[in-house]
PLY file of the C-alpha trace (Angstrom):
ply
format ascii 1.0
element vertex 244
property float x
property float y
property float z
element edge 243
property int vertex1
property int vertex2
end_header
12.64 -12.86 -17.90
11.56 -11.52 -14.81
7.88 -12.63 -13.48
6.90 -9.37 -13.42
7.04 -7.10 -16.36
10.42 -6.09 -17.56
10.86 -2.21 -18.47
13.52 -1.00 -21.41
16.02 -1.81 -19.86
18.00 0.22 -22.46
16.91 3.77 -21.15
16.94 5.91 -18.05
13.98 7.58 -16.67
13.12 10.65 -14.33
11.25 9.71 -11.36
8.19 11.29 -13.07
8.70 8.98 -15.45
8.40 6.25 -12.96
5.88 7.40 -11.27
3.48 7.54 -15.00
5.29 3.74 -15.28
4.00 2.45 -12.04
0.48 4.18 -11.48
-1.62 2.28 -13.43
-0.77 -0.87 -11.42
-0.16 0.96 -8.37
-2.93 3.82 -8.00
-1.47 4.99 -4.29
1.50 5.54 -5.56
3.21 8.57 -5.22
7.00 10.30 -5.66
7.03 11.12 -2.01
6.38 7.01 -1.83
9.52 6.38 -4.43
11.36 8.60 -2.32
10.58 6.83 1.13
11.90 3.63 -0.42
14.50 5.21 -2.22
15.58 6.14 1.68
15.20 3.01 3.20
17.74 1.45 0.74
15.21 -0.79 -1.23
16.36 0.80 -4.65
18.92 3.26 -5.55
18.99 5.37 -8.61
21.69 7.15 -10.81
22.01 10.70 -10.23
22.66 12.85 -13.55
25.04 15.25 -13.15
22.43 18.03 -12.52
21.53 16.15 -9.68
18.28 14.61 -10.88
17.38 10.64 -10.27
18.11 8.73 -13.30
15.54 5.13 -12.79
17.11 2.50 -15.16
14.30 -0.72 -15.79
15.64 -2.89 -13.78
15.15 0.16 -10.66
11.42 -0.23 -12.01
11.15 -3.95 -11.89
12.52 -3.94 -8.49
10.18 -0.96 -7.10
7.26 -3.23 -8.86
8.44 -6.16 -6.92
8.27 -3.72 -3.60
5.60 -2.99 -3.64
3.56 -5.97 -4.60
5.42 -7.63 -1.54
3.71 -4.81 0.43
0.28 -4.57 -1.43
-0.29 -8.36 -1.92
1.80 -10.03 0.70
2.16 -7.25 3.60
5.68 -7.96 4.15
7.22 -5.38 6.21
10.15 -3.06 4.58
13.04 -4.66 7.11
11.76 -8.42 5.23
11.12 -7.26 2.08
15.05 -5.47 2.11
16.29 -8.45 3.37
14.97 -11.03 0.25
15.95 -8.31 -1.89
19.56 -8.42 -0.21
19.91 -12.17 -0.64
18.17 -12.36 -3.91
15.00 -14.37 -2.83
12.39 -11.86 -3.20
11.06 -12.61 -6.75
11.53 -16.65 -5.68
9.70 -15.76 -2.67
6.69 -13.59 -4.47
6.52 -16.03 -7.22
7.30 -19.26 -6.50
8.40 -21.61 -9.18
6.32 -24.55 -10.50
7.80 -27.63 -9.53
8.65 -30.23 -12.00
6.77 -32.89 -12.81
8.91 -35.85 -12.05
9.19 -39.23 -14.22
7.22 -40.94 -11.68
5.16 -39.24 -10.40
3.91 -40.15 -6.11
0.03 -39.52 -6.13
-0.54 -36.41 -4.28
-1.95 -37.17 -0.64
-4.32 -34.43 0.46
-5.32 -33.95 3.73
-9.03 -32.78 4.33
-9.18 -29.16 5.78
-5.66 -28.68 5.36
-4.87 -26.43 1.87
-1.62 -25.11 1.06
-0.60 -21.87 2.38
0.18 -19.22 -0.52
-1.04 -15.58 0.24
-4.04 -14.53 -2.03
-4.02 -10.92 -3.23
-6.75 -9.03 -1.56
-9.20 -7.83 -4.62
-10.26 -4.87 -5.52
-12.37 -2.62 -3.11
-14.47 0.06 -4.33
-14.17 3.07 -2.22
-17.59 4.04 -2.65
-19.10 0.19 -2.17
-21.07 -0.59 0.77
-20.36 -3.82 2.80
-22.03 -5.88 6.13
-19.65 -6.54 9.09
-19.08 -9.75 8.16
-18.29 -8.53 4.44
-15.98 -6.29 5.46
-14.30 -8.78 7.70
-13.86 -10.86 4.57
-12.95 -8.05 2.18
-10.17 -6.44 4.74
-8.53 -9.48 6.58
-9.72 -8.08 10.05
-11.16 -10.52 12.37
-15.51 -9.12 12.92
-14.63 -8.62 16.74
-11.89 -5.91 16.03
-14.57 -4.54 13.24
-17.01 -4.82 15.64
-14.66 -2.99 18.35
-13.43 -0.01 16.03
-17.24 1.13 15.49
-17.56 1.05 18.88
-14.60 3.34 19.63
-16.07 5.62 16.60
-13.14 5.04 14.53
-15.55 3.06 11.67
-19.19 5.01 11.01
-21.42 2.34 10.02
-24.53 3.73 7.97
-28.60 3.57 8.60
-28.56 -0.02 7.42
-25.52 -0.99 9.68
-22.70 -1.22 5.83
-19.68 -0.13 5.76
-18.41 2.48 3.38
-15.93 1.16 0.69
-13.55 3.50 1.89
-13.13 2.08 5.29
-12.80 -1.61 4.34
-9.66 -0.28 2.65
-8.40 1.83 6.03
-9.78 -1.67 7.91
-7.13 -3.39 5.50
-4.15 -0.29 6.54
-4.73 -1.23 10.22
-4.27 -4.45 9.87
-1.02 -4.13 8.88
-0.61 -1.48 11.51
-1.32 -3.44 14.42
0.91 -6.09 13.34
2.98 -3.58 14.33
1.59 -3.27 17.85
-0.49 0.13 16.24
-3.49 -0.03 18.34
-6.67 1.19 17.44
-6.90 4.13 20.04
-4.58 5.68 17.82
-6.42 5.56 15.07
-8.89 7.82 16.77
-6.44 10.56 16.34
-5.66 9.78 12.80
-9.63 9.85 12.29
-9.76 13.60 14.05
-7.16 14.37 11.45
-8.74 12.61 8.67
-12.39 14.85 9.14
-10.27 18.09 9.83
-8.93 17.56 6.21
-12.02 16.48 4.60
-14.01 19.32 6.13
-11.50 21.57 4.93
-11.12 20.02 1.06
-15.19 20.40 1.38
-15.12 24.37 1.88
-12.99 24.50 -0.72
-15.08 23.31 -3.57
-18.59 24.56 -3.44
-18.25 27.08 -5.44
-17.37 24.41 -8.52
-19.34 22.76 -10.78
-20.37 19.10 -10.15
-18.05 17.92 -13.24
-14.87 19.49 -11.96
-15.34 19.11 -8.20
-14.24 15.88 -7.96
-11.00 16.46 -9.77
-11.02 19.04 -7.57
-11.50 17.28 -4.25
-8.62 14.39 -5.22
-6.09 17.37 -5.79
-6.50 18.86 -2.33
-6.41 15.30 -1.43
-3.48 14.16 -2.64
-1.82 17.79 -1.32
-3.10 16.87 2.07
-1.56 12.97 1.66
1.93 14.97 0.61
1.50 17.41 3.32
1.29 15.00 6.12
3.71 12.26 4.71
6.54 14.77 4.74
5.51 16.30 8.26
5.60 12.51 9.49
8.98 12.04 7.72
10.55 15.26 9.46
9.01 14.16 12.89
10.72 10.95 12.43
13.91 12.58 11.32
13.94 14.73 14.67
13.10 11.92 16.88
16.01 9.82 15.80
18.52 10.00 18.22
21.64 11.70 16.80
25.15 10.54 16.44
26.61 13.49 15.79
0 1
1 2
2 3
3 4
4 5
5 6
6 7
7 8
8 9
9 10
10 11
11 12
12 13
13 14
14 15
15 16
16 17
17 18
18 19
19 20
20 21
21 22
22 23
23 24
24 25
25 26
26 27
27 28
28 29
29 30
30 31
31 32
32 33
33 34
34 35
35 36
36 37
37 38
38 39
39 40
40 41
41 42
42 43
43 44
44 45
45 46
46 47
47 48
48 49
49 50
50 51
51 52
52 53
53 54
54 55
55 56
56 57
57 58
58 59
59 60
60 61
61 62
62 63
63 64
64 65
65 66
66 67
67 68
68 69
69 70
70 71
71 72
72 73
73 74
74 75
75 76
76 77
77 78
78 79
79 80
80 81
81 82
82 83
83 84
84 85
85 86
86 87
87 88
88 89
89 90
90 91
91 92
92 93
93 94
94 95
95 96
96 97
97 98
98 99
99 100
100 101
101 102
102 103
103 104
104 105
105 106
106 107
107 108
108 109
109 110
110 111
111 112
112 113
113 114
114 115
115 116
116 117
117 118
118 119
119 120
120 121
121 122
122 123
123 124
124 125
125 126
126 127
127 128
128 129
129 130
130 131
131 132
132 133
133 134
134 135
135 136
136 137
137 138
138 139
139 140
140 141
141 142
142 143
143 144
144 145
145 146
146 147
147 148
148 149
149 150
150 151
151 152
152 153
153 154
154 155
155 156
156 157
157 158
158 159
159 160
160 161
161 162
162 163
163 164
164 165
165 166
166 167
167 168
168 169
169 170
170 171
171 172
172 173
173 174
174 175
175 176
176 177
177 178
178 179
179 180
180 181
181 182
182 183
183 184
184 185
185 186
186 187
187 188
188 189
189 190
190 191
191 192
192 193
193 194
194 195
195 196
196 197
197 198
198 199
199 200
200 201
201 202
202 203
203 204
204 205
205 206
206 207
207 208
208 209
209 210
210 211
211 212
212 213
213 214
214 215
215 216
216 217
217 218
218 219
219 220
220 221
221 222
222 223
223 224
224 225
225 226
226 227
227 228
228 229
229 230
230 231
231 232
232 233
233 234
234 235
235 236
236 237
237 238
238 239
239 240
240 241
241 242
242 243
């Protein structure tokens, strides 16, 4: 049985279906997401003769194993495709238990020195406030580059110098991005975006009641998410240099 929890295998499912399947572990996920990873060759779906993806279980075990590798472990896609490939990405994710041999050496531990397993990160509430040095902590960053993207105004910090919940979690995004040599001027831009969008959403509700404008504001949100993942996709698409 796989480690992580195995779906009827016995059934196919629309990528709605999926999507309800995965959420509740996975709250960022999204079928523009599926779709991405669909793309990049990390799991490939029946098609029904209409057309429509048909996701059998074991398509839903291995998007769960995905994107745990990218939540938990930040692999990038062109590792996490390549344990997939050779069939070491579940080994890799969740290592075995070795056995206990007959006799047993006496395990020598070396002060200082603890084995290295990667922890998942826990839970961050968006709307949480956190020091510097507890959002260092909380988002893997090191203080200095904390420290360095409030000075660039990319991270607000409030009247009693905290953190919003919110931006540990975008602290925890760039980290992976500059692993990827992302630095953080750029996230200036994204953050010029980011309060275009949010000042926009924000004219759009006033007019509701308390109760339903929050409902409200995570539609427009998640439109906005859509909007701009699929405008990114297409720029990518036309910056790809072409073979034909």
């Amino acid at each position: 049985m796989s480690a992580l929890a195995s779906s009827n295998l016995g059934a196919t499912m629309t990528i709605g279906e999926v999507l309800a399947l995965l959420r509740p572990d996975f709250s960022d996920i999204t079928i523009s997401k599926i779709r991405f990873l669909e793309g990049e060759g990390l799991v490939s779906p029946q098609r029904a003769p209409s057309g429509y993806r048909r996701f059998s279980g074991a398509d839903v075990d291995r998007l769960r194993l995905v994107l745990v590798a990218q939540r938990d472990h930040f692999l990038p896609l062109r590792v996490i495709k390549e344990k997939l490939q050779a069939g070491e990405l579940e080994t890799h994710l969740f290592p075995v238990e070795e056995q206990v041999s007959e006799n047993p050496q006496p395990e020598v531990q070396v002060e200082g020195l603890d084995p290295v397993a990667p922890q998942p990160l826990p839970e961050v509430d968006p709307q949480g406030r956190f020091s510097l040095r507890e959002a260092a902590r909380e988002s893997g960053l090191p203080l200095d580059d904390l420290r360095e993207l409030v000075s660039f105004g990319v991270l607000q910090i409030d009247a009693g110098e905290r953190l919003s919940g919110a931006q540990v979690l975008l602290c925890r995004a760039y980290a992976v991005l500059s692993a990827s040599g992302v630095d953080y001027r750029h996230l200036r831009q994204v953050k010029n975006s980011a309060s275009r969008d949010a000042s926009l959403i924000s004219q759009s509700v006033p007019h509701l009641r308390a109760a339903e404008r929050g409902d409200a504001e995570q539609s427009l949100l998640q439109a906005f998410s859509e909007a701009h993942y699929w405008l990114v996709v297409a720029e990518l698409d036309r910056l790809r240099p072409s073979y034909r």
